[in-house]
C-alpha positions in Angstrom: 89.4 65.9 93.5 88.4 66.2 97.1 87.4 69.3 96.3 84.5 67.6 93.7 83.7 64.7 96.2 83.0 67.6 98.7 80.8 69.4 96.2 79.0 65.9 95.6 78.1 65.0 99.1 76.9 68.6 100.1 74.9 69.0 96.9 73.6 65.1 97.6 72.3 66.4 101.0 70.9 69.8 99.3 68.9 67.7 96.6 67.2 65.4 99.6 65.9 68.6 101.3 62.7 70.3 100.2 62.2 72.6 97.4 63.2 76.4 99.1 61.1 77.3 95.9 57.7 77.0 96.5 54.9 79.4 95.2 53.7 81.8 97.6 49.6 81.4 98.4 48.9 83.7 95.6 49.8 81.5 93.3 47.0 79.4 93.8 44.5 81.9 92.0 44.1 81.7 88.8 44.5 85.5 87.3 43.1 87.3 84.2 46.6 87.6 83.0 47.3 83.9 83.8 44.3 82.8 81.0 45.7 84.9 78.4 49.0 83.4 78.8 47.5 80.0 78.6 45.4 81.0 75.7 48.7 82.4 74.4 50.8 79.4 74.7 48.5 76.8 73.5 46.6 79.0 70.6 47.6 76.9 67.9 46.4 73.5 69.5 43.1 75.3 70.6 42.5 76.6 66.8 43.6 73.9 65.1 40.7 71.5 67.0 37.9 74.1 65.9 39.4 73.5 62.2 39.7 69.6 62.4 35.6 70.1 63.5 35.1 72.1 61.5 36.4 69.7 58.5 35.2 66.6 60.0 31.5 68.4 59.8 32.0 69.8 56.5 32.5 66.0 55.2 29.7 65.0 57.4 27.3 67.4 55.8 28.7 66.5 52.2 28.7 62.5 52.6 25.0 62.7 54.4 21.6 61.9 52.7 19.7 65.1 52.2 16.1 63.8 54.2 13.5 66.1 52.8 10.2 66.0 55.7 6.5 66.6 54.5 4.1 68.0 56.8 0.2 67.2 57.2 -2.4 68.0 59.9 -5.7 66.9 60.5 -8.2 67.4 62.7 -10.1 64.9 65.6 -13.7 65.2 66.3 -14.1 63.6 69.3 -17.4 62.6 70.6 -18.5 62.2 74.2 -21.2 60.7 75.6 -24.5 63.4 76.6 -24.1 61.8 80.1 -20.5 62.4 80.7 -20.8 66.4 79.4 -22.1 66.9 82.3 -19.6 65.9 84.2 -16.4 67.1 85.8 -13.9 68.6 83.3 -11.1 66.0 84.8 -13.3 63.2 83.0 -13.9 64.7 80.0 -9.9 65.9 79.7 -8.9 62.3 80.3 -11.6 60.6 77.8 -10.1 63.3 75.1 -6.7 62.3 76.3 -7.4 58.5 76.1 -9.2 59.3 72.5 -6.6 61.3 71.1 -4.4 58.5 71.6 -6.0 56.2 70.3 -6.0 57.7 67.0 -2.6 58.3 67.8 -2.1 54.3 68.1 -3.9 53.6 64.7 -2.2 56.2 63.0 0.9 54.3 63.5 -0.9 51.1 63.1 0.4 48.5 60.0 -3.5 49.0 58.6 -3.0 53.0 57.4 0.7 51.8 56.0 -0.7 49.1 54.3 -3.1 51.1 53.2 -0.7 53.7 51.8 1.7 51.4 50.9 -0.8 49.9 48.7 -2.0 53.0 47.5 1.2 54.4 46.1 2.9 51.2 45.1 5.9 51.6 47.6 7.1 48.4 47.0 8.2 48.8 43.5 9.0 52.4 43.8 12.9 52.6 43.8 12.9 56.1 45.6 11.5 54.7 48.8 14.8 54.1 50.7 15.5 53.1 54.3 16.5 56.1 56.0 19.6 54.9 57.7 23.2 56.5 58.2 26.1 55.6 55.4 29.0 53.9 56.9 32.5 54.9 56.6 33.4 53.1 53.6 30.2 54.8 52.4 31.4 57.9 52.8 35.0 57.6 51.6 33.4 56.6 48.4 31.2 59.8 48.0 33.9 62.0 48.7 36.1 59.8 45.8 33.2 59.9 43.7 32.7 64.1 44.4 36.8 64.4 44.0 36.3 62.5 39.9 33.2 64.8 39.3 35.4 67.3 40.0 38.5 66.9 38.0 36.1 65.2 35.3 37.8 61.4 35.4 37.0 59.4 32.6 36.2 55.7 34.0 34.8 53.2 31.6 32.2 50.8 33.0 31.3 47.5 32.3 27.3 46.6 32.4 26.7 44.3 35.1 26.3 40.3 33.5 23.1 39.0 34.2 23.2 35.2 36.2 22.5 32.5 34.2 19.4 30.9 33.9 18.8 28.0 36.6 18.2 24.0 34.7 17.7 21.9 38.2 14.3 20.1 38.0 12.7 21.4 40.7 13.9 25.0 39.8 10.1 26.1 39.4 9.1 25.2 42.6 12.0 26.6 44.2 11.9 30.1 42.0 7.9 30.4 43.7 9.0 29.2 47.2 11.7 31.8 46.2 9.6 34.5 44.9 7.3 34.1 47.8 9.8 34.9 50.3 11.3 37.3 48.8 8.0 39.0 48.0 7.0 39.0 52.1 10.6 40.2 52.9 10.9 43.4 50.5 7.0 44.1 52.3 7.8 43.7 56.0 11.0 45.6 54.9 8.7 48.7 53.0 6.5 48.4 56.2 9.5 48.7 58.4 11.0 51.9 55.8 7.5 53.7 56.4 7.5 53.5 60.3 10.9 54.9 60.2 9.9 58.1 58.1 6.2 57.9 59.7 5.9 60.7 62.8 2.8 61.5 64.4 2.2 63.5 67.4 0.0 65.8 68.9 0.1 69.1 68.8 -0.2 70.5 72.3 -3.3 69.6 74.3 -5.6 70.6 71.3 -7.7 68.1 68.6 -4.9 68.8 66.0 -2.6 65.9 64.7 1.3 66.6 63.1 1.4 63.8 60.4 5.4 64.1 59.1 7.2 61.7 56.8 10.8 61.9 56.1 11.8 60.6 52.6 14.7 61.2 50.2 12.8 62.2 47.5 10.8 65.7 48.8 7.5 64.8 45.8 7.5 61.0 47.7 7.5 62.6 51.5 4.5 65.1 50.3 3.0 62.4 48.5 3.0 59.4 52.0 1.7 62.1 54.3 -1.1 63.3 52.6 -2.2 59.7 51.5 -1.5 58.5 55.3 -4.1 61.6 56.0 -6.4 60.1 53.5 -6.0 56.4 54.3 -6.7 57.0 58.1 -10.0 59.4 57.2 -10.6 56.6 54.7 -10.0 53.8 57.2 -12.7 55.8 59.6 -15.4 55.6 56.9 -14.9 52.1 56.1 -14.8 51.1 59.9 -18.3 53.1 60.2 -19.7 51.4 57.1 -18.6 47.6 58.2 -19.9 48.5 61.4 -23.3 49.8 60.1 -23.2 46.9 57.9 -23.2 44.4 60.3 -25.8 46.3 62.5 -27.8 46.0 59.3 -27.2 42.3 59.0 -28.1 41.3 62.6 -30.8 43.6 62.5 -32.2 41.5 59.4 -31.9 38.2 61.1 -33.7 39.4 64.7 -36.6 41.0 62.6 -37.1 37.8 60.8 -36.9 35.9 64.3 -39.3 38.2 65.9 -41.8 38.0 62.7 -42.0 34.1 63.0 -42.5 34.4 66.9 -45.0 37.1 66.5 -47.1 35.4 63.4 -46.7 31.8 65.5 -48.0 33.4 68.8 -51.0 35.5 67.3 -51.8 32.5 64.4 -51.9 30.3 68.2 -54.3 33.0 70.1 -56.2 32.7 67.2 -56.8 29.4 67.3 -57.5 29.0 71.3 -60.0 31.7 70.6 -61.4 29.5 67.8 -62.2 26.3 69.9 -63.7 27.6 72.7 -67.3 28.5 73.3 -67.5 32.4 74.2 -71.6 32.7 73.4 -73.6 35.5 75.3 -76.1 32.7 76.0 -73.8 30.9 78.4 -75.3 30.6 82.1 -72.9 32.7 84.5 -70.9 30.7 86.4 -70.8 27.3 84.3 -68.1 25.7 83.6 -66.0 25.4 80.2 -64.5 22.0 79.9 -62.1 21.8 76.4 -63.8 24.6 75.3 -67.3 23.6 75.8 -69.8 24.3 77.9 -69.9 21.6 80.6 -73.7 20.6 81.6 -74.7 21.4 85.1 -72.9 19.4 87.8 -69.5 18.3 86.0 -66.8 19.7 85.8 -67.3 22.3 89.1 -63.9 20.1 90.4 -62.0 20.3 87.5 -59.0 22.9 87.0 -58.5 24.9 83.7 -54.6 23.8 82.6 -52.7 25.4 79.6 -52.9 29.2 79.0 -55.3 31.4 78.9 -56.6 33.7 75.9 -55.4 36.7 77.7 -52.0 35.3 78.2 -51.7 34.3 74.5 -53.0 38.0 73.5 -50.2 39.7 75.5 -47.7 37.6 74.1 -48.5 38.2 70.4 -48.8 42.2 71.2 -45.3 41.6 73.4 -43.7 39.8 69.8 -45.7 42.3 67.8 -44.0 45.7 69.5 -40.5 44.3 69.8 -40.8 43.6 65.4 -42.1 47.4 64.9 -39.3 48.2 67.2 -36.9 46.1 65.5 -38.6 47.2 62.0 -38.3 51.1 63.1 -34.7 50.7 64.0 -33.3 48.7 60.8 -35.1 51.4 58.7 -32.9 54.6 60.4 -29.9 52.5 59.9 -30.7 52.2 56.2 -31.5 55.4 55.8 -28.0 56.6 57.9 -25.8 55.1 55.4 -25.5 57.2 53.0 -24.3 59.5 55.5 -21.5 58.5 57.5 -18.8 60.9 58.5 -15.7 60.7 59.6 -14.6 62.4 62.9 -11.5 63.5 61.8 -10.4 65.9 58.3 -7.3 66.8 57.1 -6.9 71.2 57.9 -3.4 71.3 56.3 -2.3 69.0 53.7 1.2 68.6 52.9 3.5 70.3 50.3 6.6 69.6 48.7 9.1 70.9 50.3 11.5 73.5 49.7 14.7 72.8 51.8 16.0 69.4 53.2 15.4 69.1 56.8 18.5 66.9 57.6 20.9 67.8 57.8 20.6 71.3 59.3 24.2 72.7 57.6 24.5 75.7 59.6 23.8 74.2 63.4 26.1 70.6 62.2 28.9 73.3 61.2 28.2 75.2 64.5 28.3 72.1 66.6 31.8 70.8 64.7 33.3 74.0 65.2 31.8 74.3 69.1 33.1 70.5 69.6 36.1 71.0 67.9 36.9 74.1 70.3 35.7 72.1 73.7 38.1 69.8 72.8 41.1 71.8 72.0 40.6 73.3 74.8 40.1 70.2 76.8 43.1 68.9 75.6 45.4 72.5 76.2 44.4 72.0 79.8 45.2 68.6 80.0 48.6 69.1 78.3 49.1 72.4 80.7 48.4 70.2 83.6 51.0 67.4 82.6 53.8 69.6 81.1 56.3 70.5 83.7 58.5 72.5 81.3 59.3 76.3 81.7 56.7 78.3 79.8 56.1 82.0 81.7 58.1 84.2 83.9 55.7 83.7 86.2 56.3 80.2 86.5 60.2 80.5 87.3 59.3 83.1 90.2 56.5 80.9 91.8 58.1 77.3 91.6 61.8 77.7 91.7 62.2 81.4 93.4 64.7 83.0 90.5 63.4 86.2 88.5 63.4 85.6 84.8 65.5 88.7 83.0 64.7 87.8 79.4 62.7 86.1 76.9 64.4 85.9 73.8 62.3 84.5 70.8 63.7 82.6 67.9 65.5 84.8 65.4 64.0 83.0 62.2 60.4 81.4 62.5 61.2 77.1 62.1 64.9 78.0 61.7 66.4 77.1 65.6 67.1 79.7 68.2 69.8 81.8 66.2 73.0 82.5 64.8 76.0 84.0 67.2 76.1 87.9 65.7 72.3 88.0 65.4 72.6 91.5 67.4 75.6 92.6 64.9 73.5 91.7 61.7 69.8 91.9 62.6 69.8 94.8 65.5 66.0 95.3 65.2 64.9 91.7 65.4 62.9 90.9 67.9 65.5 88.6 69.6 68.2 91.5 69.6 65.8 93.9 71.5 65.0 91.1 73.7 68.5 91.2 74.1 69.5 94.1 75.4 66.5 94.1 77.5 68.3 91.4 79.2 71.9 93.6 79.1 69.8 96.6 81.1 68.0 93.7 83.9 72.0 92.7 84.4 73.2 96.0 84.7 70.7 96.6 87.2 71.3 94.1 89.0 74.8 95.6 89.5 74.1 98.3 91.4 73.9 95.6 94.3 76.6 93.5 93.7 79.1 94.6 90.9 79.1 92.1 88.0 82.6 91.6 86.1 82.2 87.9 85.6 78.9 86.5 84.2 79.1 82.5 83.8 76.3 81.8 81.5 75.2 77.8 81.7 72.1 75.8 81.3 70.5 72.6 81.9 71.5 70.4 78.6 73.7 71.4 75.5 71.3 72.6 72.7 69.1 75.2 74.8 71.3 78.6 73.5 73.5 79.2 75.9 76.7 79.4 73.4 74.3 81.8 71.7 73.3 84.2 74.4 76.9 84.5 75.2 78.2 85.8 71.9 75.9 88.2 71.6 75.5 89.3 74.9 79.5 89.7 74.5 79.0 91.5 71.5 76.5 93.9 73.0 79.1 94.8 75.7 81.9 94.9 73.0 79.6 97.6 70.9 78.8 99.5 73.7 82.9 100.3 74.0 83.6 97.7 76.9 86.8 95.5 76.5 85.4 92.2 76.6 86.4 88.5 76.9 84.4 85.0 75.9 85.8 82.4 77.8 85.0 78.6 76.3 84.8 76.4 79.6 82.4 74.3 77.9 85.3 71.8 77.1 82.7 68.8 76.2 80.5 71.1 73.4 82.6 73.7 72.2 80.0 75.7 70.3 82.2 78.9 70.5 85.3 77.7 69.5 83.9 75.6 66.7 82.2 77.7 64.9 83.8 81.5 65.9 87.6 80.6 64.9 88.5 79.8 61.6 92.0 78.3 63.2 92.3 76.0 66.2 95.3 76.1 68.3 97.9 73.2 67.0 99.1 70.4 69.4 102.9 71.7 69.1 101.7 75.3 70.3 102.7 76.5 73.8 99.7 76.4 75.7 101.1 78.1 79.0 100.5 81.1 78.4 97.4 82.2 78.6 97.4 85.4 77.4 99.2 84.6 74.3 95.6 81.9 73.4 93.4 84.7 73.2 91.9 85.5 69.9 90.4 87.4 68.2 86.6 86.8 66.6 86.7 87.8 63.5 83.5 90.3 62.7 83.4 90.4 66.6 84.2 93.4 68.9 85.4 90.8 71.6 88.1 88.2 72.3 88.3 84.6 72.7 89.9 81.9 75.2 89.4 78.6 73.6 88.0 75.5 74.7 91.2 73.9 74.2 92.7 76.1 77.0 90.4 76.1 79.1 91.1 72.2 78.9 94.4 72.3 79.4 94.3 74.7 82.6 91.7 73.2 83.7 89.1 76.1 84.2 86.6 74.3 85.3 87.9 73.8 89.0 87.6 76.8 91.2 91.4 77.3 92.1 92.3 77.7 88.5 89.5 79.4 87.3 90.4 82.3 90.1 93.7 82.4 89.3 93.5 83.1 85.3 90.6 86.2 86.4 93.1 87.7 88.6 95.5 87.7 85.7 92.9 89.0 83.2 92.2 92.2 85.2 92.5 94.4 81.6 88.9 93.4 80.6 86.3 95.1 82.0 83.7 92.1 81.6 84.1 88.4 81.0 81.8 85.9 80.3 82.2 82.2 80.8 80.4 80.0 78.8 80.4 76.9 81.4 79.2 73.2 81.1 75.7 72.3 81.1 74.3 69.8 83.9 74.1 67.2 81.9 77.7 67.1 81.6 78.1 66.6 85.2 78.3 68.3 88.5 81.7 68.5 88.5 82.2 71.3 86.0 79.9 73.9 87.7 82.6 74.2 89.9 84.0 77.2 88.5 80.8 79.3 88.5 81.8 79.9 92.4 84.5 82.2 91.7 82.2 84.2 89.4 80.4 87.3 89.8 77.6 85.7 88.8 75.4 83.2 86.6 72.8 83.3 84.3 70.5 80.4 84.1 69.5 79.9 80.0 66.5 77.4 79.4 64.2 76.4 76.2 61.4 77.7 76.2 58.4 74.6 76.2 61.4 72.2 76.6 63.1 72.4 80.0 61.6 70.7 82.2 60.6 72.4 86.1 63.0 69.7 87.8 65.9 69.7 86.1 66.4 73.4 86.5 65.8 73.4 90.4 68.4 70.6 90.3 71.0 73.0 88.5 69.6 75.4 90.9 70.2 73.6 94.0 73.7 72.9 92.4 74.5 76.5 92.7 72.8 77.1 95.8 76.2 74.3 97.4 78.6 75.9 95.4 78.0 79.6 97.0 77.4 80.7 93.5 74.9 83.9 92.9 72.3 83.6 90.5 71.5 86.9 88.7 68.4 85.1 86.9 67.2 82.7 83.9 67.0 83.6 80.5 64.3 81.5 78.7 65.1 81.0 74.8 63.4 80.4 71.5 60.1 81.7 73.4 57.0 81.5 71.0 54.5 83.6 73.3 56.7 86.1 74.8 55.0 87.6 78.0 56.2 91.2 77.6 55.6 91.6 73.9 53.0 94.3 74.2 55.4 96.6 77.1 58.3 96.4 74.6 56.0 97.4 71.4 54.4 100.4 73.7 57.9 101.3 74.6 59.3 101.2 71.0 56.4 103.3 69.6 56.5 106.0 72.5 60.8 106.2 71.4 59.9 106.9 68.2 
């Protein structure tokens, strides 16, 4: 007992000092051989993301809306001014700029989708749909309904039951109040539907105009955008002709305003011209008094007041010109009706057409299975950065300073780690050449230091330790070695339990040692039983020693100690050994528990020959044992 308190303060002292094992500065590259491991580890959680995107597009593209898109152009005439052409090209670029956009701006205007709307009787046409993504539920239900069209279920429907017939009073009024309503809704909401589908833009820096609506129905898309072509050409013509209409108009009322000036002012020079005397027989010089002639003497101080005949000439020609003027221009106008012309015409009108443009299959498959890749990749990284559990050789070198001596994969794939004669029965599996790889790493690790005693332990019951020691005894025992298991693992007895058919009765003589050692059936080697090893108490050193000294007729012996988790106290033992082989699950054992057990054996003196990692599913040295196996044969 003072033996174990010693052990437990120095290894107490051992655990607060730092890690011996740290990785060396190359560690902190990140090597070709590094990646494919990682790929290698984590291949199925990388692939299976790509698949789950690729699924999760696959029902995207089967519960979406095929949106068929119908394509017009047209063409802008635009007319500038004979002074501005000859100015700088800046001002004539940004007059067709501002012009450009503003048939851009009535182009999207609610006047052409009126107009069309109108036209094609959108209202009442039950193909014209909102363009709008299904919801979930939505979905669900298409791929239900695809999943009955498929296996041809027979479900009986019941015609929906009209609402009965309203008897209030006032159910007339409110039916119109009703009707009215709903009437302006289901427009604003058509009107709202054609904006959505509606795309115009220009096409470069040139005259030309991209008219595109997006519909569900590929004849209704071809259908908008060549009457939204038509209604804004249209729209043009009529703007021209209610514009030249009104010119017309105005031009009516100033010519009859001018002709009653003109007549009053000429019918008034007449008339001034009338009642006054203008005779050749007139002395020069006399005086004109209200139009006569004023008799010599009278009226030399009196002032002509009013105007004069020349005055009232000008202004009758004045009114006269501005009416032939007036006259001239309503008679062009007329005669330009007739031939008003738009400044814009459609170049390409649109087609049904062919393919849906939404959604694009091949690029939404592309970008699930390019998501779906990103994030299994995001998410290997993430679980490489936050798993702390032995994975590669590499790993056990860098971080806790021991050299791993074998990876031994699971015998049968979802079946656990093994059975205890897998090397007997199967000795081409993959786990029995792993096997014996690890044999040759142990032997030479003998040439140094001779190796008689192997204790085999391991973190925490369950990780193959029991395993790796029967058949690493019965690869010695084949190979014409005299060899012995020794149980020490007195809290799991995995050997005892399941390599003897008979345990050792409580009225047997358990003192002698030698006379407890059985014989495995099927086996090449012997056994000492847990119960033994109980009784003696093998786990302390002093004992332990003692019962190797008395077993000098085998030639190897192999202790299958306690794991950690059974307590410090029963690594003990693994002093007096040879050596000790480190056994840890592959994916499962985590970096600081190991270095623990590690640091446990570094207090008790004991040498480590290694760690064996088990039930590996990416083993690193796969392809060196496959070249080697093909260049034996």
């Amino acid at each position: 007992m003072r033996a174990e308190a010693m052990l437990e303060s120095q290894w107490s002292a051992a655990a607060k000092q730092s890690n011996p094992y740290r990785p060396d500065s190359d560690s902190d590259f990140i090597r070709f051989a590094d990646i494919t491991s990682f790929i290698r580890q984590r291949i199925f959680l990388i692939m299976s993301c790509p698949f789950i995107g690729l699924l999760g597009a696959v029902f995207y593209v089967a519960t979406t809306d095929s949106i068929f898109t119908a394509r017009t152009q047209i063409l802008i005439e635009p007319k500038i001014p004979e002074l501005l052409q000859k100015q700088s090209s800046d001002i004539n670029l940004s007059l067709d700029t501002s012009q450009v956009e503003t048939q851009l701006a009535v182009l999207r205007s609610e006047k052409i989708a009126s107009m069309v709307i109108d036209e094609l009787g959108l209202v009442d046409d039950p193909s014209f749909k909102p363009l709008h993504s299904p919801s979930l539920t939505v979905r669900l239900e298409r791929i239900a309904g695809m999943a009955v069209e498929t296996f041809a279920f027979n479900e009986v429907t019941q015609p929906p039951t009209a609402p009965p017939p309203s008897t209030a009073p006032d159910a007339a009024e409110t039916s119109e109040l009703t009707a009215e309503l709903l009437e302006f809704q289901r427009r604003r909401r058509v009107v709202e539907t054609f904006s959505q589908g509606l795309g115009v833009q220009r096409v470069g820096v040139s005259y030309a105009i991209d008219i595109t609506f997006n519909s569900l129905d590929p004849e209704l898309a071809a259908k908008v955008a060549n009457a939204t072509a038509g209604a804004f050409v249209r729209e043009q013509l009529e703007t021209r002709a209610a514009a030249a209409r009104e010119g017309v108009e105005w031009l009516e009322k100033r010519i009859e305003e001018v002709r009653v000036q003109m007549n009053l002012a000429t019918q008034i020079t007449q008339e001034f011209r009338a009642k006054h005397d203008y005779r050749v027989g007139r002395q020069p010089g006399a005086p004109i008094v209200d139009g006569q002639v004023a008799p010599s003497g009278e009226g030399e101080s009196t002032t002509p007041s009013g105007p004069t005949l020349e005055e009232l000439e000008v202004t009758a020609e004045t009114y006269r010109k501005m009416y032939e003027s007036l006259l001239a221009g309503f008679t062009n106008s007329v005669n330009q009706q007739p031939f008003l012309i738009a400044d814009a015409r459609v170049i390409t009108p649109a087609t049904r057409p062919l393919a849906p443009s939404y959604p694009r299959t091949k690029l939404v498959l592309a970008l699930g299975v390019l998501a779906g890749l990103m994030a299994g990749v995001g998410l290997a990284f993430a679980r490489h950065t936050l798993d702390r559990t032995i994975r590669t050789p590499r790993q056990i070198r860098d971080e806790l300073g021991l050299d791993c001596i074998g990876e031994l994969p699971a015998a049968r794939f979802f079946r656990g780690f093994g059975q205890l004669d897998d090397v007997l029965k199967r000795p081409e599996s993959p786990f029995s050449r792993s096997l014996r790889s690890t044999k040759a790493a142990i032997s030479m690790a003998e040439v140094a230091h001779p190796l008689r005693c192997i204790g085999i332990t391991s973190v925490a019951p369950g990780e193959g330790k029991s395993t790796v020691a029967s058949n690493l005894a019965a690869l010695y025992a084949a190979s014409g070695v005299r060899t012995l298991v020794i149980d020490a693992d007195v809290f799991h007895s995995a050997l005892t339990n399941r390599l003897l058919y008979a345990r050792a009765s409580t009225d047997e003589n358990l003192d002698d040692i030698r006379e407890q050692i059985k014989f495995v059936p099927g086996q090449y080697f012997d056994l000492l039983p847990s119960e033994v090893s109980a009784a003696h108490r093998l786990i302390t050193p002093k004992n332990m020693e003692k019962l190797l000294d008395e077993l000098d007729s085998y030639e190897v012996i192999i202790v299958d100690l306690p794991a950690l988790a059974s307590g410090v106290h029963g690594l003990t033992a693994a002093s007096v050994l040879d050596g000790v082989l480190i056994v840890t699950e592959w994916g499962k054992t985590p970096f600081e528990l190991v270095a623990e057990l590690s640091r446990v054996l570094q207090v008790t003196k004991t040498n480590v020959i290694g760690v064996i990692m088990t039930k590996v599913r990416s083993v690193s040295t796969r392809q060196y044992r496959s070249r080697a196996t093909q260049a034996a044969r």
